[in-house]
PQR file with spaces between the fields and no chain letter, atoms N, CA, C, O and H, PARSE charges and radii, in Angstrom:
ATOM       1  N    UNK     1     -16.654   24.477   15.248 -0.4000 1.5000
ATOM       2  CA   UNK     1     -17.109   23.740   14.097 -0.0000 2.0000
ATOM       3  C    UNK     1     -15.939   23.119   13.335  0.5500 1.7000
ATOM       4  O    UNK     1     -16.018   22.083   12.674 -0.5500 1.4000
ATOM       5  N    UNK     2     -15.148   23.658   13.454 -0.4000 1.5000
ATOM       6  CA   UNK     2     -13.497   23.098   12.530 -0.0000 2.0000
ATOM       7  C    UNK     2     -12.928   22.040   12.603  0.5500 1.7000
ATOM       8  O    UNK     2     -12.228   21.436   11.791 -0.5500 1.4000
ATOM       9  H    UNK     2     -15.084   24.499   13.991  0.4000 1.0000
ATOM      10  N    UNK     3     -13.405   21.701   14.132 -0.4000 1.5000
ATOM      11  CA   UNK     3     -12.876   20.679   15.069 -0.0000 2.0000
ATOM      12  C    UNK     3     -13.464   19.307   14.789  0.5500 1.7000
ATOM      13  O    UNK     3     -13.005   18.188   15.016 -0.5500 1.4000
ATOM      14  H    UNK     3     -13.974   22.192   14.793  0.4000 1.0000
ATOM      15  N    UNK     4     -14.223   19.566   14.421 -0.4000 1.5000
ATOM      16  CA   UNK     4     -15.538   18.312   14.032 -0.0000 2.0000
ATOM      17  C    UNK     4     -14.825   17.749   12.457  0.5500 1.7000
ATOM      18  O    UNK     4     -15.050   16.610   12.049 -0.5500 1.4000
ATOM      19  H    UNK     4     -14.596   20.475   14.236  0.4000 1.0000
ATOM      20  N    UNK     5     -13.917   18.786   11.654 -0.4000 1.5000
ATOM      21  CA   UNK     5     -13.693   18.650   10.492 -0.0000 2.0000
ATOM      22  C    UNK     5     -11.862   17.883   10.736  0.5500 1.7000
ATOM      23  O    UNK     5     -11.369   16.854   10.274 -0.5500 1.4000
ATOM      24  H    UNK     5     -13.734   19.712   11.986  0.4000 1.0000
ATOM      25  N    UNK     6     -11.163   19.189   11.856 -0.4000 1.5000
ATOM      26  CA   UNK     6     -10.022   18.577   11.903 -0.0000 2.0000
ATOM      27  C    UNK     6      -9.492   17.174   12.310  0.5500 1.7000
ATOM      28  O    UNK     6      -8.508   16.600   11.842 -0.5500 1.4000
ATOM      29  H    UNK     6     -11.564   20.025   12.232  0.4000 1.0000
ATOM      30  N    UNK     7     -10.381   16.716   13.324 -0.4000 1.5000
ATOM      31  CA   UNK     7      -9.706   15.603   14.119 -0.0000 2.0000
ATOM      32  C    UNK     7      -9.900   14.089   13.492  0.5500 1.7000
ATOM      33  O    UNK     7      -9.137   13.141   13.676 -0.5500 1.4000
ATOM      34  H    UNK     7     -11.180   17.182   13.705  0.4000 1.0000
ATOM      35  N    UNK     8     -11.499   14.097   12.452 -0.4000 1.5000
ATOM      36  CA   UNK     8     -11.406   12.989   11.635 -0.0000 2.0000
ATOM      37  C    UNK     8     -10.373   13.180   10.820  0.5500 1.7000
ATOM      38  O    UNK     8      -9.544   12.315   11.101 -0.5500 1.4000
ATOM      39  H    UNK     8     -12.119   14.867   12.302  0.4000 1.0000
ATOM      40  N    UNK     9     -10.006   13.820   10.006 -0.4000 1.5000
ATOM      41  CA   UNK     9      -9.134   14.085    9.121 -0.0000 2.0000
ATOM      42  C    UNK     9      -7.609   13.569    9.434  0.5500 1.7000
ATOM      43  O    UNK     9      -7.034   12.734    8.736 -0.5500 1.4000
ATOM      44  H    UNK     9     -10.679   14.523    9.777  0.4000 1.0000
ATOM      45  N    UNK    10      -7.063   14.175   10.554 -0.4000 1.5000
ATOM      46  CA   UNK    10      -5.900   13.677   11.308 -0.0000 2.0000
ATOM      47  C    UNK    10      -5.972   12.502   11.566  0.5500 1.7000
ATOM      48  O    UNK    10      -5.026   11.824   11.165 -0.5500 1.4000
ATOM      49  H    UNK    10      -7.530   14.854   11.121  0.4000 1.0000
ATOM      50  N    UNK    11      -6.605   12.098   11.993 -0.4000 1.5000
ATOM      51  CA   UNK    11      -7.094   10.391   12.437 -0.0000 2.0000
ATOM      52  C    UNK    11      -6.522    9.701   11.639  0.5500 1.7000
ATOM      53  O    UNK    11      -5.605    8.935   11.936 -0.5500 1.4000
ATOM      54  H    UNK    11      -7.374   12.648   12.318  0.4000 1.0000
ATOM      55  N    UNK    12      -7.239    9.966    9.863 -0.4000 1.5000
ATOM      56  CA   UNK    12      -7.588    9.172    8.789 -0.0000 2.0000
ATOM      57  C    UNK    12      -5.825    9.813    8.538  0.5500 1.7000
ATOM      58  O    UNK    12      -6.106    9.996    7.353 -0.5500 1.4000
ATOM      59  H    UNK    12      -7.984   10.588    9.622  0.4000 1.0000
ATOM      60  N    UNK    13      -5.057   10.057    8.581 -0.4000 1.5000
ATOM      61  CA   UNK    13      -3.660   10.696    8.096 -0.0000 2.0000
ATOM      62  C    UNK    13      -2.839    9.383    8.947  0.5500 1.7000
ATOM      63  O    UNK    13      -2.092    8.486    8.558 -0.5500 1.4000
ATOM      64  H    UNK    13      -4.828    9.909    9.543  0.4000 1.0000
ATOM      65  N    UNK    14      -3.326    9.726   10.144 -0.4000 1.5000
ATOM      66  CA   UNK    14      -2.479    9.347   10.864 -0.0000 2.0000
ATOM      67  C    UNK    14      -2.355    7.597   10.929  0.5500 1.7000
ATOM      68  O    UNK    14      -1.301    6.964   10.990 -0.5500 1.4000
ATOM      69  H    UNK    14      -3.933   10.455   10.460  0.4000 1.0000
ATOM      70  N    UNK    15      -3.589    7.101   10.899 -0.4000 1.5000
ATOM      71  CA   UNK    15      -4.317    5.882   10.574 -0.0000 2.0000
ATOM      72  C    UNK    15      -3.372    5.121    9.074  0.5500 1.7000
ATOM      73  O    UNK    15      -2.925    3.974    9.106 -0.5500 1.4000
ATOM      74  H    UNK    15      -4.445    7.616   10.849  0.4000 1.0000
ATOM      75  N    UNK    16      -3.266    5.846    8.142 -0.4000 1.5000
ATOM      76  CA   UNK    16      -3.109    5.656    7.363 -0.0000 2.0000
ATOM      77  C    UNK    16      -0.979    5.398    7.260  0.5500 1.7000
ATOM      78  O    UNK    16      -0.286    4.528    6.734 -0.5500 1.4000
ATOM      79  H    UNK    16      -3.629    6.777    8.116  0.4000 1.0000
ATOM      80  N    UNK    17      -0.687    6.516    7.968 -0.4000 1.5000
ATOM      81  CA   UNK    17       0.595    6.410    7.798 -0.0000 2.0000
ATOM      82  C    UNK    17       0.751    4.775    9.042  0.5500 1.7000
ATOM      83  O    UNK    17       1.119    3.661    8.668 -0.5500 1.4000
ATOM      84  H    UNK    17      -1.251    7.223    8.395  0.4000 1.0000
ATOM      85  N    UNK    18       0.466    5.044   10.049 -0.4000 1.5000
ATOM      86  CA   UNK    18       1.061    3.847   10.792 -0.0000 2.0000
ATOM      87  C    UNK    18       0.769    2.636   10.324  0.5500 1.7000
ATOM      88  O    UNK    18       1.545    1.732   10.633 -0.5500 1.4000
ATOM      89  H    UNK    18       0.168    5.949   10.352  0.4000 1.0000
ATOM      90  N    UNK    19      -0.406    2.315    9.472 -0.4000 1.5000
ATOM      91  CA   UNK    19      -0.599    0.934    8.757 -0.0000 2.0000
ATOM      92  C    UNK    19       0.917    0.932    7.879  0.5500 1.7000
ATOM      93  O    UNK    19       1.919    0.250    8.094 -0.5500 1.4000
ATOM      94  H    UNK    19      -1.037    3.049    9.221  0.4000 1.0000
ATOM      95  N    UNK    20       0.719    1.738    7.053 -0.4000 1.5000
ATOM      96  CA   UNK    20       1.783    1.510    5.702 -0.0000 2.0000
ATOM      97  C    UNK    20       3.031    1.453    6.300  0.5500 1.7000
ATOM      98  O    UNK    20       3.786    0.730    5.650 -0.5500 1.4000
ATOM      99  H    UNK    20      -0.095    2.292    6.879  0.4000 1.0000
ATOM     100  N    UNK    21       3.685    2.074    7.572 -0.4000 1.5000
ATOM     101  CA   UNK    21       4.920    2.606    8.148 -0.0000 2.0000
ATOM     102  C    UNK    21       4.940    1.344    9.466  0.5500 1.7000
ATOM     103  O    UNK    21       6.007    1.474   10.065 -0.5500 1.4000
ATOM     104  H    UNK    21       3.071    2.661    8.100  0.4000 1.0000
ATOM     105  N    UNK    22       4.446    0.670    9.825 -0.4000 1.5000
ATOM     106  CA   UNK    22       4.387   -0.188   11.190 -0.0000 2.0000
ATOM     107  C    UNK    22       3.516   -1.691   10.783  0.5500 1.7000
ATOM     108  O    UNK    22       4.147   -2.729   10.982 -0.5500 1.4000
ATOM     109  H    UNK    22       3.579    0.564    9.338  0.4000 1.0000
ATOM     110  N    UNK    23       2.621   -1.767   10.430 -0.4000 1.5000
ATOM     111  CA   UNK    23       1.834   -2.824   10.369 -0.0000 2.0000
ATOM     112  C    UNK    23       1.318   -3.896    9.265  0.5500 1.7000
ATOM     113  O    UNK    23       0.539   -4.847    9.332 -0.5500 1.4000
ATOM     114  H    UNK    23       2.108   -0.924   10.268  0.4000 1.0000
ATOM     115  N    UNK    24       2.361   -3.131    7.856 -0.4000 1.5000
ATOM     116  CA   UNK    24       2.053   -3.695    6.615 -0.0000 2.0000
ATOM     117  C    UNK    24       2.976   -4.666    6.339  0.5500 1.7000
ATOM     118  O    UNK    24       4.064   -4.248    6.734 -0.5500 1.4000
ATOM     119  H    UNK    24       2.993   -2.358    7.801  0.4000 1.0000
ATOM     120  N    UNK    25       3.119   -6.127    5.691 -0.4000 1.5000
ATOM     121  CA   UNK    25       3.616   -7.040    5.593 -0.0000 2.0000
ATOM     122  C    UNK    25       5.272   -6.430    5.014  0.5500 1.7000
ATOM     123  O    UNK    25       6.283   -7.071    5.299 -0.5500 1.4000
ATOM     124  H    UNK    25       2.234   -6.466    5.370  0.4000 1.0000
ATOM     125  N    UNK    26       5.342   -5.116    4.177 -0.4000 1.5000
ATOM     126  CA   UNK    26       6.972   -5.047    3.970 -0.0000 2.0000
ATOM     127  C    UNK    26       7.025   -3.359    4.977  0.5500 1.7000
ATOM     128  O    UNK    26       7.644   -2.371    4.581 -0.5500 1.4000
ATOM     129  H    UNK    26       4.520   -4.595    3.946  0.4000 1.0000
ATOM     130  N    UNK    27       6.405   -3.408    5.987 -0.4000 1.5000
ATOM     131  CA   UNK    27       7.077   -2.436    6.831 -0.0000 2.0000
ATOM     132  C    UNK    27       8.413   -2.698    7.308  0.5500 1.7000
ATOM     133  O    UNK    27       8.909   -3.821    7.406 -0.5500 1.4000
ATOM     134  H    UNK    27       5.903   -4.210    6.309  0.4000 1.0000
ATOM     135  N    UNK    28       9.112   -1.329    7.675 -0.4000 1.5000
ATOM     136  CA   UNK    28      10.493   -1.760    8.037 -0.0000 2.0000
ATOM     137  C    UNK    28      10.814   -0.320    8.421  0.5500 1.7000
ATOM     138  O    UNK    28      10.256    0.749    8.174 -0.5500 1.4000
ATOM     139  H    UNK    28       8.710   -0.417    7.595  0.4000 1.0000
ATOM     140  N    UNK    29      11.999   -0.686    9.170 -0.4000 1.5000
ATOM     141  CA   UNK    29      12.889    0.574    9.611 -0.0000 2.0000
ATOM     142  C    UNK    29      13.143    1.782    8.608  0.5500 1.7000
ATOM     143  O    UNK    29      13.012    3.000    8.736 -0.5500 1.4000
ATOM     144  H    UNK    29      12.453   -1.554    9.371  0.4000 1.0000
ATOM     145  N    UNK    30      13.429    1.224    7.887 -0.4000 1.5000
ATOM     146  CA   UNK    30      14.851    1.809    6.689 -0.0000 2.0000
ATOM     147  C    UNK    30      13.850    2.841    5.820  0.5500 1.7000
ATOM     148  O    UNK    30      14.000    3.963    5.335 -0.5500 1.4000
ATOM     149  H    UNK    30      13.535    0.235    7.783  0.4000 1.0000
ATOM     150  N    UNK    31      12.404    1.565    5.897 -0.4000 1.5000
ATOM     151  CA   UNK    31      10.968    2.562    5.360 -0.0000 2.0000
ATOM     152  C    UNK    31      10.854    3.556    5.817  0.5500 1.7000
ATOM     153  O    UNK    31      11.158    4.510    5.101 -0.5500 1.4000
ATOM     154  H    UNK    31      12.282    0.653    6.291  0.4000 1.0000
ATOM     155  N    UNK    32      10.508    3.751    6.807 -0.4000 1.5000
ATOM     156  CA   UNK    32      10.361    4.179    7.583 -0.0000 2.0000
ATOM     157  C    UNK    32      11.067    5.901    7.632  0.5500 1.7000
ATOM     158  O    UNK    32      10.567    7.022    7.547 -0.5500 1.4000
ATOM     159  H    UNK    32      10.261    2.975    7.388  0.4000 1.0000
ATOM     160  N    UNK    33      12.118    5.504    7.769 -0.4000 1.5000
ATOM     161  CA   UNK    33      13.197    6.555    7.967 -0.0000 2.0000
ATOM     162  C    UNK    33      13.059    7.184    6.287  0.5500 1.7000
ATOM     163  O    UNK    33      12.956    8.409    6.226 -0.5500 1.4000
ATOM     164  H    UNK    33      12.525    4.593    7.839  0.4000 1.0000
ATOM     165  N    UNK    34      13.053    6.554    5.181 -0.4000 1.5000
ATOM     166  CA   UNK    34      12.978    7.137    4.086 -0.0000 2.0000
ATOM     167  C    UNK    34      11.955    7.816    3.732  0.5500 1.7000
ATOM     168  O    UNK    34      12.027    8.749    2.931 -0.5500 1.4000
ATOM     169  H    UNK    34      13.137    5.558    5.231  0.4000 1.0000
ATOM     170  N    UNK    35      10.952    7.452    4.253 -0.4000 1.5000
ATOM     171  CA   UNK    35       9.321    7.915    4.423 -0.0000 2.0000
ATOM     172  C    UNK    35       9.581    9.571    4.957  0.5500 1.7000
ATOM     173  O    UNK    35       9.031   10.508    4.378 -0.5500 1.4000
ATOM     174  H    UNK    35      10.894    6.694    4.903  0.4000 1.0000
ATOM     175  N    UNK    36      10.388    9.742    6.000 -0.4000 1.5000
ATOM     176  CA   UNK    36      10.607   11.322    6.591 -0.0000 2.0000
ATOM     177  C    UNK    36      11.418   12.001    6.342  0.5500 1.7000
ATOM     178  O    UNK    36      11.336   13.208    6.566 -0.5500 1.4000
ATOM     179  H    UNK    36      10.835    8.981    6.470  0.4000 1.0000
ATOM     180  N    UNK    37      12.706   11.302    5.669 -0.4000 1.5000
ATOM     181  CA   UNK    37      13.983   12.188    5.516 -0.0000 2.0000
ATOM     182  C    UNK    37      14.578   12.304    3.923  0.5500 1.7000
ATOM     183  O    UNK    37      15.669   12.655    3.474 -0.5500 1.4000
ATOM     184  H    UNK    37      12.773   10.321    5.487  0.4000 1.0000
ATOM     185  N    UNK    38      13.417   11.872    3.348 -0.4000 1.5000
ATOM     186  CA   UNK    38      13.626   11.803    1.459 -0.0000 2.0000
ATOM     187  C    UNK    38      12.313   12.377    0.900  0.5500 1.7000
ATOM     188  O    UNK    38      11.126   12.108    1.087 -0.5500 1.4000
ATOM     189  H    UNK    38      12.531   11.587    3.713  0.4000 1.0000
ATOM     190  N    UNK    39      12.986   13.287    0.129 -0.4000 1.5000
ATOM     191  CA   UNK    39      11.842   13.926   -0.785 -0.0000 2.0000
ATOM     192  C    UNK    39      11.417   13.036   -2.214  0.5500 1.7000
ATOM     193  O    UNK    39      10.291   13.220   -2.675 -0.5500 1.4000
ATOM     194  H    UNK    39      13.950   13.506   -0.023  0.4000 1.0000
ATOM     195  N    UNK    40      12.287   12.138   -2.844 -0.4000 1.5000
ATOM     196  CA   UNK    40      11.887   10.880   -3.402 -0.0000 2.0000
ATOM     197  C    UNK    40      11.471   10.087   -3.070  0.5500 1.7000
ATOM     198  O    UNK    40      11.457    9.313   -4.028 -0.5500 1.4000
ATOM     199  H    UNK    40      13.202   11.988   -2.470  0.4000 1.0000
ATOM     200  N    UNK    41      10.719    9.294   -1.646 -0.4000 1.5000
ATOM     201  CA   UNK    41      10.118    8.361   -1.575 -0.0000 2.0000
ATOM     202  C    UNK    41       9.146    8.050   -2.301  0.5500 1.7000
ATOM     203  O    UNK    41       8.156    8.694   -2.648 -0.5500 1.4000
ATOM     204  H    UNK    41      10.730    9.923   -0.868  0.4000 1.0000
ATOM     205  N    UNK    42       9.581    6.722   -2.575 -0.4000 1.5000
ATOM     206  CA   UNK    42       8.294    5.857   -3.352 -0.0000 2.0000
ATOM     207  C    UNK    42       8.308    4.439   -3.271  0.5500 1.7000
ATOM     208  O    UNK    42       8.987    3.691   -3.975 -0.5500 1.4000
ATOM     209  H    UNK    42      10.386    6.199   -2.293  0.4000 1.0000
ATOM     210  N    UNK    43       7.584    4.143   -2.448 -0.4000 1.5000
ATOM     211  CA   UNK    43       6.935    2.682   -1.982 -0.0000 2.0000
ATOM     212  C    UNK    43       7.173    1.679   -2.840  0.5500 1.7000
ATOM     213  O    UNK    43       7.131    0.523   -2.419 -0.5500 1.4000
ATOM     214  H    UNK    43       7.032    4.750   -1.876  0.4000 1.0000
ATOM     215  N    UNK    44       7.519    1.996   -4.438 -0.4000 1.5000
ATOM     216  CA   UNK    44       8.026    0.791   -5.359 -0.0000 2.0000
ATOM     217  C    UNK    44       9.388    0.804   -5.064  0.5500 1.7000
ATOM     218  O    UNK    44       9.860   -0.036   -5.829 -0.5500 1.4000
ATOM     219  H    UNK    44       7.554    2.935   -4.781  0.4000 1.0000
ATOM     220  N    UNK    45      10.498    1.381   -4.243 -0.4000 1.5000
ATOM     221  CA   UNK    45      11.344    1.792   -3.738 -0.0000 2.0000
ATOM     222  C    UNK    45      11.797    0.267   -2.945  0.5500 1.7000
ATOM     223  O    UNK    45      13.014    0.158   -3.098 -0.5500 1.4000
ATOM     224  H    UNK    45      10.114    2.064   -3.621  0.4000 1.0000
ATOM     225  N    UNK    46      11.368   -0.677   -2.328 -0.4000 1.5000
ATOM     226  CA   UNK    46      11.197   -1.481   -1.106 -0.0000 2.0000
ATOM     227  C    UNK    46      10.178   -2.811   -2.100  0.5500 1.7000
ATOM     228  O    UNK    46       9.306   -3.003   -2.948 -0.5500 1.4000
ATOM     229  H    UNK    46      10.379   -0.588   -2.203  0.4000 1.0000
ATOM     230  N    UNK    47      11.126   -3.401   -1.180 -0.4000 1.5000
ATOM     231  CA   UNK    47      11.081   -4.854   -1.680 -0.0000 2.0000
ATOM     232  C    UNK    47       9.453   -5.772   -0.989  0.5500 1.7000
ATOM     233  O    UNK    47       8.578   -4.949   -0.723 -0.5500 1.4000
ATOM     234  H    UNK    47      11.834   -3.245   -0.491  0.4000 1.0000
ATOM     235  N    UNK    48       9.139   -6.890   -0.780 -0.4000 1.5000
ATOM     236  CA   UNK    48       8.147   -7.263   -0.177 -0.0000 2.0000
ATOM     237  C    UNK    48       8.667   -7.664    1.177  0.5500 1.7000
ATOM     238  O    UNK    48       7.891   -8.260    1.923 -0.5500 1.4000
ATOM     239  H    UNK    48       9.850   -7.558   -0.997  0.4000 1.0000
ATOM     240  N    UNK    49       9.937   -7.394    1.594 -0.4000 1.5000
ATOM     241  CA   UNK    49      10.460   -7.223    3.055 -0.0000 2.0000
ATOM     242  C    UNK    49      11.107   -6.451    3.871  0.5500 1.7000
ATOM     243  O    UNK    49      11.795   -6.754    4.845 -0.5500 1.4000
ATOM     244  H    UNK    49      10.567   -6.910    0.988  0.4000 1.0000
ATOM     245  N    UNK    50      10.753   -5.034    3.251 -0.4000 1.5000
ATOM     246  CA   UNK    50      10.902   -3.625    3.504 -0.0000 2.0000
ATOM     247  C    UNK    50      12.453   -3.363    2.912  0.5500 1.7000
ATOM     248  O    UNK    50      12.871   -2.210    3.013 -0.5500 1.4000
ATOM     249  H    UNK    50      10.194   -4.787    2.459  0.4000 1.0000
ATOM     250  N    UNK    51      12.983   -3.974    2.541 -0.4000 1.5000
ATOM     251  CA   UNK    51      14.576   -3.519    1.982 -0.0000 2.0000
ATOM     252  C    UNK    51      14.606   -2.850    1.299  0.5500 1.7000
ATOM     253  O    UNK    51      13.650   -2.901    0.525 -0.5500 1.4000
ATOM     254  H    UNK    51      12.644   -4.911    2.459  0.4000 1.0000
ATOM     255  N    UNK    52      15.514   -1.887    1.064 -0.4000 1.5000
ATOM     256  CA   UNK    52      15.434   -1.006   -0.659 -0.0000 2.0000
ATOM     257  C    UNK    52      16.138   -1.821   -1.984  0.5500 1.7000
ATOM     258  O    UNK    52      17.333   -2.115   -2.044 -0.5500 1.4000
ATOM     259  H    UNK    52      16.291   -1.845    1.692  0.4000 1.0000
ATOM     260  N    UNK    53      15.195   -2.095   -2.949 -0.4000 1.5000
ATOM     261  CA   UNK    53      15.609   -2.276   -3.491 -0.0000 2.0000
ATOM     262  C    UNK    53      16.533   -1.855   -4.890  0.5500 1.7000
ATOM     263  O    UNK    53      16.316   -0.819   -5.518 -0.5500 1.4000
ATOM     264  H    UNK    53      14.225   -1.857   -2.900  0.4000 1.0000
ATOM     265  N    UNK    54      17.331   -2.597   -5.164 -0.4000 1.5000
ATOM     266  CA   UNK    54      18.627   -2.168   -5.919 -0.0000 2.0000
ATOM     267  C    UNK    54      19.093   -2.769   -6.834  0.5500 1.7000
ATOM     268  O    UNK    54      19.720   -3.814   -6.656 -0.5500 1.4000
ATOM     269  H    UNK    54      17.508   -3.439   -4.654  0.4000 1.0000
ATOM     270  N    UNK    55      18.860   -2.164   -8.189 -0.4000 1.5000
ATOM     271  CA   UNK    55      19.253   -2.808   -9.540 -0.0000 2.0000
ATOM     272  C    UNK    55      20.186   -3.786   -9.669  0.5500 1.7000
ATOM     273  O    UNK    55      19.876   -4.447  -10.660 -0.5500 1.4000
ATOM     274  H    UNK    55      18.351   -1.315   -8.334  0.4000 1.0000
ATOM     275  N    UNK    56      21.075   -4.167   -9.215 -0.4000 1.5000
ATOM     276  CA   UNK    56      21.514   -5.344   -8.628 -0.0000 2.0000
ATOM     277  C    UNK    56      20.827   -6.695   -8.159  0.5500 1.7000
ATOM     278  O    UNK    56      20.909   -7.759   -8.773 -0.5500 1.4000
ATOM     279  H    UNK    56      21.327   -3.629   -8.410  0.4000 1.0000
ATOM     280  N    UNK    57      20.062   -6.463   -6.850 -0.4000 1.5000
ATOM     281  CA   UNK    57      18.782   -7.226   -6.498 -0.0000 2.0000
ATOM     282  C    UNK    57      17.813   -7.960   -7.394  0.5500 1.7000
ATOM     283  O    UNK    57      17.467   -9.138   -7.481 -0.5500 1.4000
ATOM     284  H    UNK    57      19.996   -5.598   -6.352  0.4000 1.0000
ATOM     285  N    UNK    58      17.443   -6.655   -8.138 -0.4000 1.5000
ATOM     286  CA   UNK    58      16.995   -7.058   -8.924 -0.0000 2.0000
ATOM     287  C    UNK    58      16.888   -7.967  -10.165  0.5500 1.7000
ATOM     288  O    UNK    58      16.079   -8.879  -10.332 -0.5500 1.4000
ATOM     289  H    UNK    58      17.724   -5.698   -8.067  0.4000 1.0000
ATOM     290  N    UNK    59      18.065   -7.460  -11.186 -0.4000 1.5000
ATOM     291  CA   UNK    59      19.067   -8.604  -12.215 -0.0000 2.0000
ATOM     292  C    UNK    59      18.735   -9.948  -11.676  0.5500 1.7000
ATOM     293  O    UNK    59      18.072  -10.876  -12.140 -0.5500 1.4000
ATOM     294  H    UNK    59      18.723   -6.719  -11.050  0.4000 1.0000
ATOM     295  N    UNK    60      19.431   -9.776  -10.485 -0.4000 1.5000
ATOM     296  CA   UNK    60      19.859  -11.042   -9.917 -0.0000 2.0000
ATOM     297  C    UNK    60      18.187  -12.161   -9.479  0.5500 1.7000
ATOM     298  O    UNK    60      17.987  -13.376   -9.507 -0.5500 1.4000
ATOM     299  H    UNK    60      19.969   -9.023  -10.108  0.4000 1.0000
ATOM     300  N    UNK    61      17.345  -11.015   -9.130 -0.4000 1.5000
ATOM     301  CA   UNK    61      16.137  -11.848   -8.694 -0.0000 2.0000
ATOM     302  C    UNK    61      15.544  -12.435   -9.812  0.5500 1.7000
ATOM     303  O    UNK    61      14.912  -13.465   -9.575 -0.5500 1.4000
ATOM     304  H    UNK    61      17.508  -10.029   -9.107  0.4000 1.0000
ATOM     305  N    UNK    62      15.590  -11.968  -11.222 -0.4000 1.5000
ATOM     306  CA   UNK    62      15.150  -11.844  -12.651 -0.0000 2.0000
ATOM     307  C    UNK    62      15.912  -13.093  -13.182  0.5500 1.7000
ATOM     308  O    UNK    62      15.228  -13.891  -13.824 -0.5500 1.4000
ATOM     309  H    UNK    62      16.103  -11.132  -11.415  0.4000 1.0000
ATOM     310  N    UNK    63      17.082  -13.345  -13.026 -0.4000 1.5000
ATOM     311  CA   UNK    63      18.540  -14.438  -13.623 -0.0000 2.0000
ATOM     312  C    UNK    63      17.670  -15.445  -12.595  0.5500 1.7000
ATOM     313  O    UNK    63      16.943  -16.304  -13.093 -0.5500 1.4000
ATOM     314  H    UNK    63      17.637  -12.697  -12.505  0.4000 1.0000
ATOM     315  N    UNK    64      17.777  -15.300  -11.157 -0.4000 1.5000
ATOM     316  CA   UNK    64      17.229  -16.618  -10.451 -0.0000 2.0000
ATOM     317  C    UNK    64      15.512  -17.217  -11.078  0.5500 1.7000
ATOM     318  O    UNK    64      15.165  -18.387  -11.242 -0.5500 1.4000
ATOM     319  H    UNK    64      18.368  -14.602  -10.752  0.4000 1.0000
ATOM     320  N    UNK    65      14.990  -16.406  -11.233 -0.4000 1.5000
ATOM     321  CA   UNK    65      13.653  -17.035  -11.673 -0.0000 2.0000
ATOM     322  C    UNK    65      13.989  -17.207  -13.114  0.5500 1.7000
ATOM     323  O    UNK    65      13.440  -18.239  -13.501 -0.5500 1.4000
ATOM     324  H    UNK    65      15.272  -15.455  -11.099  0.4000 1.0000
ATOM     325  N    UNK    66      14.586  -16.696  -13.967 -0.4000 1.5000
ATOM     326  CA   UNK    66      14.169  -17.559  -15.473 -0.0000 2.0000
ATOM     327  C    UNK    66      15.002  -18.831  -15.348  0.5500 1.7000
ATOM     328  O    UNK    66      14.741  -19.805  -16.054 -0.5500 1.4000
ATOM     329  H    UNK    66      15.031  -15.858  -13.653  0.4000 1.0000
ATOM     330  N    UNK    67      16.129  -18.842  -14.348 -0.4000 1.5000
ATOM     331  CA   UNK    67      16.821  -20.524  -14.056 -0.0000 2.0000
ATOM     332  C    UNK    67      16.007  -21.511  -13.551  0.5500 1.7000
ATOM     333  O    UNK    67      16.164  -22.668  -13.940 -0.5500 1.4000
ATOM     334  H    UNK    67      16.341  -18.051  -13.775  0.4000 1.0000
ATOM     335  N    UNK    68      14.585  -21.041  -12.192 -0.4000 1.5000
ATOM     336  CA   UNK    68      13.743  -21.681  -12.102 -0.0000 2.0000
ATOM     337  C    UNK    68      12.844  -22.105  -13.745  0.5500 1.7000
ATOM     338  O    UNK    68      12.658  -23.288  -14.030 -0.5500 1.4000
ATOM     339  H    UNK    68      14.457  -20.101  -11.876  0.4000 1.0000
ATOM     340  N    UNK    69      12.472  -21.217  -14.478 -0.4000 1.5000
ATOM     341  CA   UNK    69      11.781  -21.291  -15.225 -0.0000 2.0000
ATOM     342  C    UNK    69      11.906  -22.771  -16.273  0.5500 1.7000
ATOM     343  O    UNK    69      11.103  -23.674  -16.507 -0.5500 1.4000
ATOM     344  H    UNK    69      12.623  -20.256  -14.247  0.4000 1.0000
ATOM     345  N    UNK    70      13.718  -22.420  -16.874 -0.4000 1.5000
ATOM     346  CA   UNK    70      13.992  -23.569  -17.592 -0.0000 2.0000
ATOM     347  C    UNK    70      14.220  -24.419  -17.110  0.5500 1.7000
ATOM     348  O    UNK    70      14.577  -25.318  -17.871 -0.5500 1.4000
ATOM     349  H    UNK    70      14.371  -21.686  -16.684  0.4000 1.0000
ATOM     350  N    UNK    71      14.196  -24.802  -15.492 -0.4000 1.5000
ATOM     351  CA   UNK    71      14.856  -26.220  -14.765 -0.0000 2.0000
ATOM     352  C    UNK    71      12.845  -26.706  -15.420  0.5500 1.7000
ATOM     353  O    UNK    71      12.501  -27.568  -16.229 -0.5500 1.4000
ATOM     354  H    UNK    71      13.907  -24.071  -14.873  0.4000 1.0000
ATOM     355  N    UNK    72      12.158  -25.908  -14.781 -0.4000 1.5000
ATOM     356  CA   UNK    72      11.033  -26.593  -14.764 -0.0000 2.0000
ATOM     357  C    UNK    72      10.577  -27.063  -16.577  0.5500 1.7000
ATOM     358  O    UNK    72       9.813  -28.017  -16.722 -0.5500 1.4000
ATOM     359  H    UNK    72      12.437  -25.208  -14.123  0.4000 1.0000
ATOM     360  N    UNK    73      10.996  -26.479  -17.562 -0.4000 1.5000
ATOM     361  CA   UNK    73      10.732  -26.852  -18.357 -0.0000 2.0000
ATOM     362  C    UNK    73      11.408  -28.603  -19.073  0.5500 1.7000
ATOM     363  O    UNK    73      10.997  -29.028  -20.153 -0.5500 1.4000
ATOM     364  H    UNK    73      11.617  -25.704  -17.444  0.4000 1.0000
């Protein structure tokens, strides 16, 4: 009877990790690897092209769009 309980369950685990870890538009290696070998992972962690992102990156992505902002104004 357990069996009927365990194997959907695993499925839906397993289902779930390979979308987010293999098949999602910012999957990536680096994800990947942080996903198993860090007890801090967190998916706001990674950019929309699996990179980690880094306060640096960031500044810098923030400075480039308000320069878009006032060219357009």
């Amino acid at each position: 009877m357990q069996v009927y309980w365990l194997g959907p369950l695993l499925g839906g685990v397993l289902a779930a990790l390979l979308y987010d870890l293999l098949f999602a538009a910012n999957a990536s290696v680096e994800k990947a690897k942080a996903f198993f070998t860090r007890r801090d992972y967190d998916d706001s962690q990674f950019d929309e092209h699996g990179r980690r992102r880094t306060k640096e990156k960031d500044e810098a992505a923030e400075a480039e769009e308000g320069l878009k902002e006032s060219a357009a104004a």
